[in-house]
N, C-alpha and C positions, 0 to 999 in steps of 0.2 A: 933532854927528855927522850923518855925510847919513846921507841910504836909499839903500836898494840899486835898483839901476836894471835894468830886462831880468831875465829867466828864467835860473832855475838850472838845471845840469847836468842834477838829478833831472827837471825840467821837461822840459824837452827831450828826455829820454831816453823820457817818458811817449808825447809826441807822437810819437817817431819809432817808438816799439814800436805805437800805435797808427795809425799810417799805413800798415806793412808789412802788420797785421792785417785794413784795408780792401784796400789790396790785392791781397792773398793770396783774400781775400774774390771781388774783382771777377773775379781769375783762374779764380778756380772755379766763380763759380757765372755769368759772362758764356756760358762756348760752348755751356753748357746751353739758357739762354737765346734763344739764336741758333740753337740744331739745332731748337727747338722752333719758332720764326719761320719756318726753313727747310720744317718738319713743313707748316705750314699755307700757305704759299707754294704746295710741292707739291701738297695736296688741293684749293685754291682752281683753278691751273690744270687740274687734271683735271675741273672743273666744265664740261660740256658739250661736252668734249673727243670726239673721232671714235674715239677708243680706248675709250673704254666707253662707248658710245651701242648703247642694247638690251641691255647686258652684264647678266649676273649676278653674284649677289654673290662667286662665287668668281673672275670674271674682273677685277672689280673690286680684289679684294681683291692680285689677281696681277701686275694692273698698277701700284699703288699699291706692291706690293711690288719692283718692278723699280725706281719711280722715284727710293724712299729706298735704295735698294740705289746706283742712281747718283750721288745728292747725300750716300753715307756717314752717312746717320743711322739712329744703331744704337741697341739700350736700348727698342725697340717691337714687340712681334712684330704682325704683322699678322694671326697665327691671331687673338688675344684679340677683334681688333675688330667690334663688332656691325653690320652691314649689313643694313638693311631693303630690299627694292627694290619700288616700286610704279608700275606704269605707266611715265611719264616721271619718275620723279624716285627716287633712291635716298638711306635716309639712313645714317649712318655717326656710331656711336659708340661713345667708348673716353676710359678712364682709362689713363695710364701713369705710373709715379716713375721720377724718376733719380738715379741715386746718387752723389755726390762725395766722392774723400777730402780733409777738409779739415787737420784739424793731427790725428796721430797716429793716436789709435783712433776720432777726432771724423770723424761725416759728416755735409754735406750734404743731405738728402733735399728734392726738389721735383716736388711732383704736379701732373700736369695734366691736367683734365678737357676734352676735345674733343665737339664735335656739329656735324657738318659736314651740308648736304643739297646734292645733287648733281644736276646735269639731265642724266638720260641720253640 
């Protein structure tokens, strides 16, 4: 009698329910990922910027708010965030979670803690 050669149906049925599940996965939790990249992209260019040079922390807070307002990252309010300002240098810190629905009543949740300092 031979043996049986290559994977059965059950087999393959397992991988392929498991591969939709990574990818379902990547789907969801990648643009989270990448708004948050975006988040930090934006607070690094306002480091020393002519737009809040001398500012306080509510102009800060206002221009920060304009410029996740233009690159559509939503999910942050910018009241929560703590602004310290001293002299030349302000600093800026915040937790925020974001939420995904993933399969059914199943979600996502991923937090992130920020601490930005900023040269006014």
């Amino acid at each position: 009698m031979r043996a049986q050669k290559g994977s059965s149906l059950l087999t393959m049925l397992c991988f392929v329910v498991l591969g939709i599940i990574l990818l379902l996965s990547l789907l969801r939790i990648l643009p989270i990922y990448l708004d948050n990249f975006t988040l930090n992209r934006v607070i690094t260019n306002m480091d020393g910027s002519s737009q809040i040079k001398g500012a306080s922390a509510r102009e800060i807070r206002d221009a920060l708010s304009r410029r996740l307002q233009i690159d559509n990252i939503e999910g942050l309010d910018v009241r929560e965030i703590d602004i310290q300002v001293e002299r030349d240098r302000a600093t800026m810190t915040f937790t925020y979670e974001r939420r995904s629905p993933f399969i059914g009543n199943i979600e996502v949740i991923i937090t992130f803690d920020h601490e930005h300092e900023l040269r006014l």
